[in-house]
C-alpha positions in Angstrom: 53.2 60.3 54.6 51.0 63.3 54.2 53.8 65.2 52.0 53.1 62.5 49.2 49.5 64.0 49.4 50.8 67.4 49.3 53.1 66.4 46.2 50.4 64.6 44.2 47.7 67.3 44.9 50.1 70.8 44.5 51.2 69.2 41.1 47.5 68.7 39.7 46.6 72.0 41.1 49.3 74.0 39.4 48.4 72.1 36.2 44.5 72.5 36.0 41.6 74.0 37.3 40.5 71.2 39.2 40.7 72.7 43.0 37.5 73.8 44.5 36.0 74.4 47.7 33.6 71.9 49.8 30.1 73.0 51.4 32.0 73.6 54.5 35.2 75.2 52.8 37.6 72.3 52.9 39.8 72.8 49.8 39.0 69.8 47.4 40.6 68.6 44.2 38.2 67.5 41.5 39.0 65.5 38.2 35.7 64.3 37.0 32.7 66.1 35.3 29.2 65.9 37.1 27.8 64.4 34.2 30.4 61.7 34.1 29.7 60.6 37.6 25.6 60.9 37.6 25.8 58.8 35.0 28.0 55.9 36.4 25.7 56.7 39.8 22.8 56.1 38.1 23.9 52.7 36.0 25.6 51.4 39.1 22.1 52.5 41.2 20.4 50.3 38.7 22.8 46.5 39.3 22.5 47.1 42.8 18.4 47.0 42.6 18.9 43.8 40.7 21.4 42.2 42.6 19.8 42.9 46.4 15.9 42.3 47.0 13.7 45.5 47.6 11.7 45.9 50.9 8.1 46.0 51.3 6.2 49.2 50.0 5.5 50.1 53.5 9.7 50.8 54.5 9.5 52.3 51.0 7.0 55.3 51.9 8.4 55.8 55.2 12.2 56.4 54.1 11.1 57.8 50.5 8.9 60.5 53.0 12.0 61.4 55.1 14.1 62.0 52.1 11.7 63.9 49.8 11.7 66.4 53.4 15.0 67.1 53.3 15.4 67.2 49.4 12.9 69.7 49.5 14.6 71.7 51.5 18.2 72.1 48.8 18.5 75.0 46.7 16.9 75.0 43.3 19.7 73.2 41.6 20.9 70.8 44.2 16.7 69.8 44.0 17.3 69.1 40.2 19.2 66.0 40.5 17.8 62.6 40.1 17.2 62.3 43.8 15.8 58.4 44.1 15.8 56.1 47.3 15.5 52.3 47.7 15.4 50.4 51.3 17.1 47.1 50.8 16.8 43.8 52.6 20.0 43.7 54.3 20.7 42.9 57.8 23.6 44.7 58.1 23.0 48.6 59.2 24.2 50.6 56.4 23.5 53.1 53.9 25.3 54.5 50.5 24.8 57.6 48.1 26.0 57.7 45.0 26.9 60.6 42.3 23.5 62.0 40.8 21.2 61.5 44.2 20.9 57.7 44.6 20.8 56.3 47.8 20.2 53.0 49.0 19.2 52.2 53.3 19.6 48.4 54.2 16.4 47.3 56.7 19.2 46.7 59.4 19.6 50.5 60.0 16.0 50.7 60.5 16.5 48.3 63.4 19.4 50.8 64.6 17.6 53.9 63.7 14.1 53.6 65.8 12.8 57.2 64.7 11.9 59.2 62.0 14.8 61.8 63.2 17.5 59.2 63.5 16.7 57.9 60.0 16.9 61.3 59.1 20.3 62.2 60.6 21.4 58.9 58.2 19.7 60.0 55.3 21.0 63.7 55.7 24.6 62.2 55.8 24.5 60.4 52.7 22.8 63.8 50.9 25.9 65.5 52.6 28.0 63.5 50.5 26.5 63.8 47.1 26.5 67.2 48.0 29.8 67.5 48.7 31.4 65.8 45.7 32.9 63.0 47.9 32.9 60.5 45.0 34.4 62.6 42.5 36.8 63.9 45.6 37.9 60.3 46.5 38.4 59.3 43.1 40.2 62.3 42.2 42.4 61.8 45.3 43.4 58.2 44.3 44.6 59.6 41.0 47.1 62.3 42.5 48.1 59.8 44.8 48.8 57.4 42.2 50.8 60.2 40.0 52.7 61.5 43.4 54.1 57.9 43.7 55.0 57.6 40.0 56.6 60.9 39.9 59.0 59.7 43.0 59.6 56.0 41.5 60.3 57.4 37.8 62.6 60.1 39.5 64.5 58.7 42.1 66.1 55.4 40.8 63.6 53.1 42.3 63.4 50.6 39.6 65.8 48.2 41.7 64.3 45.5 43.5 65.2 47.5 46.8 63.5 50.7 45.0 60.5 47.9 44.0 60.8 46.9 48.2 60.8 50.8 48.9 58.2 51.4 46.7 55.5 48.5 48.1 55.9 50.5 51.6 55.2 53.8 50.5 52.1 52.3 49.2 51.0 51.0 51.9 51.6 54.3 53.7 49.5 56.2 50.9 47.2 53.7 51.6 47.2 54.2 55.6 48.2 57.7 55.6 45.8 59.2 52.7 43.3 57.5 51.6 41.8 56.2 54.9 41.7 59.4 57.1 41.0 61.7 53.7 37.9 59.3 53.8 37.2 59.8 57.8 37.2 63.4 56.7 34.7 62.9 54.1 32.5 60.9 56.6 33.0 63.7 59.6 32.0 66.4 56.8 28.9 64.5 56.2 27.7 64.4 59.5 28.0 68.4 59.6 26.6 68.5 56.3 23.3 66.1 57.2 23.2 67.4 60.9 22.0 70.8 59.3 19.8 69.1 56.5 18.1 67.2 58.6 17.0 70.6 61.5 16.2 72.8 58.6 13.8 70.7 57.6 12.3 70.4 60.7 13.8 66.9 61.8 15.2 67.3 65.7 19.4 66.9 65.4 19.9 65.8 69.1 18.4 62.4 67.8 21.7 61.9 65.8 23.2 61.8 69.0 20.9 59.0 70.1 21.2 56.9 66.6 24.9 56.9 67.0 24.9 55.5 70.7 22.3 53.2 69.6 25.0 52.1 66.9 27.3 51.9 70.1 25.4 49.6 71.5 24.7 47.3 68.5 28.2 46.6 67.8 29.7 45.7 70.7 32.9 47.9 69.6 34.0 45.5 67.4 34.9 48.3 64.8 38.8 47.8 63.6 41.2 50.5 65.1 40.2 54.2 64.0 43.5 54.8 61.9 42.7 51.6 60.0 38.8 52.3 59.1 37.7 54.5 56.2 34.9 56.1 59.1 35.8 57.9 62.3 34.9 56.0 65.5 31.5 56.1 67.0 33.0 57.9 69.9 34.4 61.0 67.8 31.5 61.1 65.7 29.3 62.0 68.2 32.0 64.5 69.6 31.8 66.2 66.0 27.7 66.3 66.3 27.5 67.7 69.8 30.4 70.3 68.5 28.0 71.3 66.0 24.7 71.0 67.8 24.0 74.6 68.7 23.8 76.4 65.2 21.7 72.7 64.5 19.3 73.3 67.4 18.9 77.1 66.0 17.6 76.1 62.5 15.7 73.5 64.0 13.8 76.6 66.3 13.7 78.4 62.7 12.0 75.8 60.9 9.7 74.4 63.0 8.7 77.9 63.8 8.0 78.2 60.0 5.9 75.0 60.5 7.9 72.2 59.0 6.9 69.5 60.9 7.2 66.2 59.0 5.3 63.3 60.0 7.1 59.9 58.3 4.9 56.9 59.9 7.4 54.3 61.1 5.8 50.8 59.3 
C-alpha cells in the first residue's frame, strides 16, 4: 500500500511548504509549527507527572546527570529547548520524549539498562527523536494518509456498501503498510541519531549493543511479529547499531580525548 503514502504525501507537498529534511536526510513532511507541539509536549509532560508517582531523588540525579551530558553537547539552539527529565515508577522498561525536550524513563529500564552508557544509549534515542521532528512527522503522516484515502473514496464511487467494504481494507493496509513501518523508521533513525549523541559526549556506544541484548534477554521474545509493531525487532536494531558503530567509536576517541568523561553514580 505504499503508493497511498506516495499519493497523500506528493499532494501535500505540491501544495505547501511543508517537506523538509531529517538529521540523517530522510525527506520528511511537516504540518505543525514547533511552538504548537512544545506546547502540547509540555502540558501533556505535566498530566503524566500527576498521573504516575516520581522516583526517589537519588534515580533522579543519576538520569538527570546523563541527560544534562548529552544536552550539553547540542548546538546552541537545539540546547535552548525546555530539556526536562523525570524517572517514573514503572515496572515496565520504557522511555518517551515529547515535542519541546520532555522525557520521561520508567525504573524498569534501569533494571534493563545496568550502566551509565546503556542508559545513555536510551536517553540519546529519545533526544534523537525530539530532534528529529518524529512527533510532528507522525502526526503529519496520519493527516496525508487520512486525505490520500479521502481523495480515493470521494473520487472513485466508493460510497456503496462494497466501496464502504473496500474502503475498511485499505484502512487497515494504511494502517499496516504506513503507519507502522513509517514508525520502525522513526525508531531505527533514533538509534543513529542517540548512538552518536551518546559517543560525543563521551559515553562508550558498544554499550548500546549490550542494553539491547540485555532487552533480549528480558523479554523472552515475546515481542508481536516485526511488520505488526510500531519498533524494529531487537534483532535488527542491533544490526543498525553495529552498522553504525565505527564513525560512533571515532567520536567516542574524539571526545574522550578532549576529556569528556562523565561520571553519573548508579544509586
Amino acid at each position: 500500500m505504499r503508493w497511498l503514502r506516495l499519493l497523500a504525501v506528493t499532494a501535500l507537498c505540491t501544495s505547501i511548504a511543508a517537506c523538509t529534511t531529517s538529521p540523517t536526510g530522510r525527506s520528511q513532511l511537516l504540518l505543525l509549527s514547533d511552538g504548537e507541539l512544545n506546547e502540547m509536549g509540555r502540558q501533556a509532560f505535566s498530566q503524566y507527572q500527576q498521573q504516575l508517582p516520581t522516583a526517589g531523588q537519588a534515580s533522579q540525579r543519576y538520569v538527570q546527570c546523563i541527560a544534562d551530558a548529552i544536552v550539553a553537547e547540542l548546538p546552541a539552539k537545539q540546547q535552548q529547548l525546555d530539556w526536562q527529565i523525570r524517572v517514573f515508577e514503572s515496572e515496565q522498561p520504557n522511555a518517551f520524549a515529547l515535542p519541546g525536550g520532555y522525557m520521561g524513563v520508567n525504573t524498569g529500564m534501569l533494571d534493563i539498562a545496568t550502566t551509565q552508557d546503556q542508559l545513555a544509549s536510551v536517553i540519546g534515542h529519545e533526544i534523537g527523536h525530539v530532534l528529529a521532528n518524529h512527533a510532528n512527522e507522525r502526526a503529519s503522516t496520519e493527516s496525508a494518509t487520512s486525505l490520500g484515502l479521502s481523495v480515493i473514496s470521494s473520487t472513485s464511487g466508493m460510497q456503496s456498501a462494497g466501496g464502504q467494504q473496500l474502503m475498511g481494507v485499505l484502512g487497515m493496509g494504511a494502517q499496516y503498510g504506513i503507519v507502522l513501518p513509517f514508525s520502525r523508521a522513526h525508531e531505527s533513525e533514533a538509534d543513529v541519531i542517540g548512538l552518536e549523541l551518546m559517543a560525543q559526549a563521551g559515553f562508550d556506544p558498544r554499550e548500546s549493543v549490550t542494553l539491547w541484548e540485555n532487552m533480549q534477554a528480558a523479554t523472552g521474545g515475546g515481542a508481536p511479529p516485526e511488520w505488526m509493531s510500531t519498533h524494529p525487532g531487537q534483532g535488527q536494531r542491533i544490526q543498525g547499531l553495529q552498522g553504525n558503530m565505527d564513525q560512533a567509536l571515532a567520536r567516542y576517541e574524539q571526545a574522550r580525548n578532549s576529556g569528556r568523561t562523565p561520571n553519573c553514580p548508579r544509586p
